[in-house]
DOVEXSE-939549 format. One record per residue: x, y, z of N, C-alpha, C, CB in turn. Coordinates in Angstrom, 3 decimals. Glycine has a CB too. Example, Ala and Ser with C-alpha at 12.3 -4.5 7.8 and 13.67 -1.06 7.14 Angstrom:
! DOVEXSE-939549
       nx       ny       nz      cax      cay      caz       cx       cy       cz      cbx      cby      cbz
   13.190   -5.690    7.800   12.300   -4.500    7.800   13.200   -3.300    7.800   11.308   -4.473    9.046
   12.850   -2.250    7.080   13.670   -1.060    7.140   12.900    0.030    7.870   14.084   -0.598    5.725
This chain:
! DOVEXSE-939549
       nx       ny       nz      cax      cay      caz       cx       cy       cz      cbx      cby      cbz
   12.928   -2.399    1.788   12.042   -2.395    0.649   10.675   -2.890    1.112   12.605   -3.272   -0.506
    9.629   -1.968    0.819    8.041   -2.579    1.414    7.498   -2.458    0.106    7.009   -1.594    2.764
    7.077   -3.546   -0.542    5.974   -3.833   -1.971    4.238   -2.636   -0.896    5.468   -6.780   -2.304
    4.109   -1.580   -1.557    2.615   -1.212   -0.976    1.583   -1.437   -1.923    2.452    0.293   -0.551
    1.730   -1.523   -3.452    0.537   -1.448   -4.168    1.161   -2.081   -4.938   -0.180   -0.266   -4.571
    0.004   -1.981   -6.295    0.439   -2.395   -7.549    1.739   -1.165   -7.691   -0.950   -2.380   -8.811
    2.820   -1.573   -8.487    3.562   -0.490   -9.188    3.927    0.719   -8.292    2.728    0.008  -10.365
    4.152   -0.149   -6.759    4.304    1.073   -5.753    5.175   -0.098   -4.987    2.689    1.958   -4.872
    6.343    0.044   -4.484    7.356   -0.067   -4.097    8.475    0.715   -3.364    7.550   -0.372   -4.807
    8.702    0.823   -2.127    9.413    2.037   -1.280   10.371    1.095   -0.400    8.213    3.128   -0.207
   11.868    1.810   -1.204   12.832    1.579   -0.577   13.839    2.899    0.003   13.395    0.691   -1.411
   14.712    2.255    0.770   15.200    3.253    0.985   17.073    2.905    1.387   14.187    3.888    2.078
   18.110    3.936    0.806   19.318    3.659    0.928   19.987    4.298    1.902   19.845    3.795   -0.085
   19.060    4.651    3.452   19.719    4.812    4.448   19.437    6.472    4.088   21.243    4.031    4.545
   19.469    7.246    3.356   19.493    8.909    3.203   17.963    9.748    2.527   20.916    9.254    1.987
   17.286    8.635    1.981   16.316    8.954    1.080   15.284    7.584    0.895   17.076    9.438   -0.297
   14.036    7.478    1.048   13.121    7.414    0.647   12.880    6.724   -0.744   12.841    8.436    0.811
   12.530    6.339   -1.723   12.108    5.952   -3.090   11.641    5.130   -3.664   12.646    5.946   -3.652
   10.542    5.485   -4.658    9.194    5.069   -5.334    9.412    5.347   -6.837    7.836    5.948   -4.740
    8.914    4.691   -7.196    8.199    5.331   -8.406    7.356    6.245   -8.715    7.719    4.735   -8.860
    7.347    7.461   -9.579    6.563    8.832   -9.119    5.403    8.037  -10.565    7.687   11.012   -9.366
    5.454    7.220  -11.331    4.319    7.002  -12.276    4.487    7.526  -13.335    3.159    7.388  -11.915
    5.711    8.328  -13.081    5.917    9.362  -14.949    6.920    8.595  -15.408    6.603   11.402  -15.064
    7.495    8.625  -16.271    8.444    8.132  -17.651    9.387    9.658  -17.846    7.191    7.678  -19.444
   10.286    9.101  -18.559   11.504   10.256  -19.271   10.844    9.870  -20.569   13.586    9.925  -19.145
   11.323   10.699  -21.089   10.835   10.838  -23.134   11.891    9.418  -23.626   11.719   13.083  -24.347
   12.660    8.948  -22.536   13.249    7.920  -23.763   12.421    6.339  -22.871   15.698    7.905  -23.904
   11.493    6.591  -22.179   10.785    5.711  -21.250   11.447    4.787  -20.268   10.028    4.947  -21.973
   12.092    5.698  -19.807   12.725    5.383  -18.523   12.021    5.576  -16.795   13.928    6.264  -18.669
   11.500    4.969  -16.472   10.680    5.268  -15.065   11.215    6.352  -14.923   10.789    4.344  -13.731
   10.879    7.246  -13.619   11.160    8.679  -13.023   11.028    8.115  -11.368    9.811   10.116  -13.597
   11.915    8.413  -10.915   11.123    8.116   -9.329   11.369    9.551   -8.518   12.008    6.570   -8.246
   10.223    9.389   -7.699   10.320   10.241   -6.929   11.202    9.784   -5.015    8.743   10.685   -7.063
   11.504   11.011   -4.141   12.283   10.530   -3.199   11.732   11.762   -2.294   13.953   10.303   -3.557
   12.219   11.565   -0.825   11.818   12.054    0.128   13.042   11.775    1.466   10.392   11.490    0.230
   13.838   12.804    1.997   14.726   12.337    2.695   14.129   11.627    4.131   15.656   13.442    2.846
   14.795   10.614    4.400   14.761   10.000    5.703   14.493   10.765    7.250   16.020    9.411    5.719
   14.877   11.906    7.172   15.176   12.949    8.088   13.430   13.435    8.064   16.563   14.206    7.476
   12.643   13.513    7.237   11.438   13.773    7.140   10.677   12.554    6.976   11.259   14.653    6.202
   10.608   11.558    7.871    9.659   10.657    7.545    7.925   10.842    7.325    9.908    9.837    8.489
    7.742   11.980    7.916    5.821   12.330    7.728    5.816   12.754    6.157    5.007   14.058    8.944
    6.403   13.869    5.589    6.493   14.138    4.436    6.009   13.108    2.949    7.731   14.443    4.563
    7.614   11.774    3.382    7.764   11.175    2.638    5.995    9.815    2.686    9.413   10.808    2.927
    5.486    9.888    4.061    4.596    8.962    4.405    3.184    9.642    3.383    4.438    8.882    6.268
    3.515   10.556    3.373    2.024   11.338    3.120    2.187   12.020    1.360    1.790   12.967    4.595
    3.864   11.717    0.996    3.803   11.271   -0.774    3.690   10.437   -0.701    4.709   11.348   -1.820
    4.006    9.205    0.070    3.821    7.792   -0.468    2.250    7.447   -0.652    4.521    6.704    0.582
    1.314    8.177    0.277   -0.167    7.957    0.279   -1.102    8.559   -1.096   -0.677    8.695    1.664
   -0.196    9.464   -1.000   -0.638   10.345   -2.204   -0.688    9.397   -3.342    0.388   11.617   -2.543
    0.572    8.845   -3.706    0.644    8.039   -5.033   -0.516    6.416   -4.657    2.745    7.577   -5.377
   -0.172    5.921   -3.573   -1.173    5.077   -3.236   -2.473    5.045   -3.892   -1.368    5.254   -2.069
   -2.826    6.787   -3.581   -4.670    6.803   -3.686   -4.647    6.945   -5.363   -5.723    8.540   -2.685
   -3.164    6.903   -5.800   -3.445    7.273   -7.445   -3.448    6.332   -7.842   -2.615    8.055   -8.320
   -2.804    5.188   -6.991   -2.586    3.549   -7.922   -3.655    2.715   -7.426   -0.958    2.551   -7.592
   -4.646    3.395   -6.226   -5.852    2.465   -6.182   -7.082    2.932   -6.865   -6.230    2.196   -4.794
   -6.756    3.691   -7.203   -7.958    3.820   -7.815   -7.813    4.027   -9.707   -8.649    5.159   -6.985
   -6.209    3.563   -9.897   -6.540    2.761  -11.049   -6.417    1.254  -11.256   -5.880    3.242  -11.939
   -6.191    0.725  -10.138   -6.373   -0.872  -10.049   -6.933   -1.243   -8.512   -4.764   -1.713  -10.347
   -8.575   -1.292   -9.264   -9.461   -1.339   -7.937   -9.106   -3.120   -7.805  -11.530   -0.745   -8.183
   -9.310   -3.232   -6.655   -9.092   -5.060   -6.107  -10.525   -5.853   -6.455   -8.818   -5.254   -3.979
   -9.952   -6.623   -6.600  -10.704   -7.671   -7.467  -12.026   -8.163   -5.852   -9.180   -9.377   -8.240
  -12.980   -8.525   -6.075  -14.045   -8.749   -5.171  -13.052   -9.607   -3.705  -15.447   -9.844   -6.113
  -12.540  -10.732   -4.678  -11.807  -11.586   -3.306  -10.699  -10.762   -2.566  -10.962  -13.087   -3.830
   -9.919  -10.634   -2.996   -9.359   -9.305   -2.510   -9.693   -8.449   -1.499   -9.401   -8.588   -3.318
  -10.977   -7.446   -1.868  -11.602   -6.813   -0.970  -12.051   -7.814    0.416  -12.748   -6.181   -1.740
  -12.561   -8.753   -0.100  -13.232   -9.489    1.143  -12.158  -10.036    1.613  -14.388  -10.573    0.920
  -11.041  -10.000    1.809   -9.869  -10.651    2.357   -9.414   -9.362    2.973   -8.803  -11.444    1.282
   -9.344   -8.613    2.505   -8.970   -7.013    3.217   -9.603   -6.588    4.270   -9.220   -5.842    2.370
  -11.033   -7.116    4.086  -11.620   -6.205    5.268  -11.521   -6.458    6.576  -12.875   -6.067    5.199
  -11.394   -6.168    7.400  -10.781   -6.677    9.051  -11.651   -5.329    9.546   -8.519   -6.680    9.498
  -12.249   -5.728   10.652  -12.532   -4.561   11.827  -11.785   -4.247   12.139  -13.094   -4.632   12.886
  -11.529   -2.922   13.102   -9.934   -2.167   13.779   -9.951   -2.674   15.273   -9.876   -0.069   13.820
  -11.264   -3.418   15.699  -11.130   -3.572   17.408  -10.858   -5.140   17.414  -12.762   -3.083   18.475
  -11.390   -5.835   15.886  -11.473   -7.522   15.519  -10.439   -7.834   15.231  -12.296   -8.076   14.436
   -9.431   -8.682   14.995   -8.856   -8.557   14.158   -9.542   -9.911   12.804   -7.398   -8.542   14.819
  -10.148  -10.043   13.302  -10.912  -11.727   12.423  -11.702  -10.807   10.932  -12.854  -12.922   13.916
  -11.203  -11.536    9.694  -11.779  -11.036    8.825  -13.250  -11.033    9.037  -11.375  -11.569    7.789
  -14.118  -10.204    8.080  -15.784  -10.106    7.879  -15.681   -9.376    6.217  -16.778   -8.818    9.378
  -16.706  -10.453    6.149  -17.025  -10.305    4.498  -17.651   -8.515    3.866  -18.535  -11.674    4.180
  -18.486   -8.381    2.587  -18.284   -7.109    2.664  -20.049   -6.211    3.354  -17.686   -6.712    0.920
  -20.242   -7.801    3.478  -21.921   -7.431    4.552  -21.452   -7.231    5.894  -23.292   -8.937    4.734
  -20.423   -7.172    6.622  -20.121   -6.657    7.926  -20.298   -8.587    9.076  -21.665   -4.984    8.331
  -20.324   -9.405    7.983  -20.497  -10.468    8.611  -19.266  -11.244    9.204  -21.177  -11.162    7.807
  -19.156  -11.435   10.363  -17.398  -11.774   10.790  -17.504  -13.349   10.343  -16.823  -11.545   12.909
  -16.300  -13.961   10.296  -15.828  -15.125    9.995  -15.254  -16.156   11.190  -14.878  -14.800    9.072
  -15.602  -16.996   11.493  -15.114  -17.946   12.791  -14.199  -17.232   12.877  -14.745  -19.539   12.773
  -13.817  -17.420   14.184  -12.460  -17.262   14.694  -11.697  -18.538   14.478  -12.462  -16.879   16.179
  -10.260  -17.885   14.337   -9.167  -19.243   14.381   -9.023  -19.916   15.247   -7.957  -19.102   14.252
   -9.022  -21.327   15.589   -8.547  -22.191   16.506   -7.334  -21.631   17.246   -8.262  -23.427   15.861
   -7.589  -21.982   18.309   -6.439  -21.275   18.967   -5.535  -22.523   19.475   -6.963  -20.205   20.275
   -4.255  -22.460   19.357   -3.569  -24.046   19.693   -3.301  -24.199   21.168   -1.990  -24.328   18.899
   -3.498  -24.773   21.708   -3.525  -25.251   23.014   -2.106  -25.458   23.570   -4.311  -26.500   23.058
C-alpha cells in the first residue's frame, strides 16, 4: 500500500494494482479502478493520470510546496526563489 496523494492510495493483492478511480456507484459507493501486476507501465501511467487529476484539485498549501522542492542533482531542500537551505550536519 503507497498513500500518493490526497484520496489516492495504491495497493495491490499480488494480481492487480488498485486505486480509487474518483467516481461513486448511484448508491455512493467508491468505484476503483485496477491494472494487472503483469503490466506495471500501464498501471504507473493510470496511476499518474489520476494524480494530475487530484493535484490539481488540491493544490499544496505554500509550506508544502517549499518543503517539496528539492533539486534533482541536490538533494538539500531550496525555497520557491531557487534559494538552497544549509546543508545538514553530517554526524561524525
Amino acid at each position: 500500500m503507497v498513500s500518493v496523494w490526497i484520496d489516492l492510495v495504491v495497493w495491490t493483492n499480488r494480481v492487480s494494482y488498485h486505486w480509487w478511480s474518483g467516481n461513486t456507484s448511484a448508491h455512493g459507493r467508491r468505484l476503483y479502478a485496477y491494472s494487472p501486476v503483469s503490466d506495471p507501465l500501464t498501471a504507473a501511467r493510470r496511476v499518474a493520470v489520476r494524480y494530475a487529476e487530484l493535484r490539481g484539485a488540491h493544490p499544496s498549501s505554500k509550506l508544502v510546496e517549499e518543503v517539496q522542492c528539492v533539486l534533482p542533482d541536490d538533494r538539500r531542500p531550496v525555497d520557491l526563489r531557487g534559494q538552497r537551505f544549509a546543508a545538514p550536519a553530517q554526524p561524525r
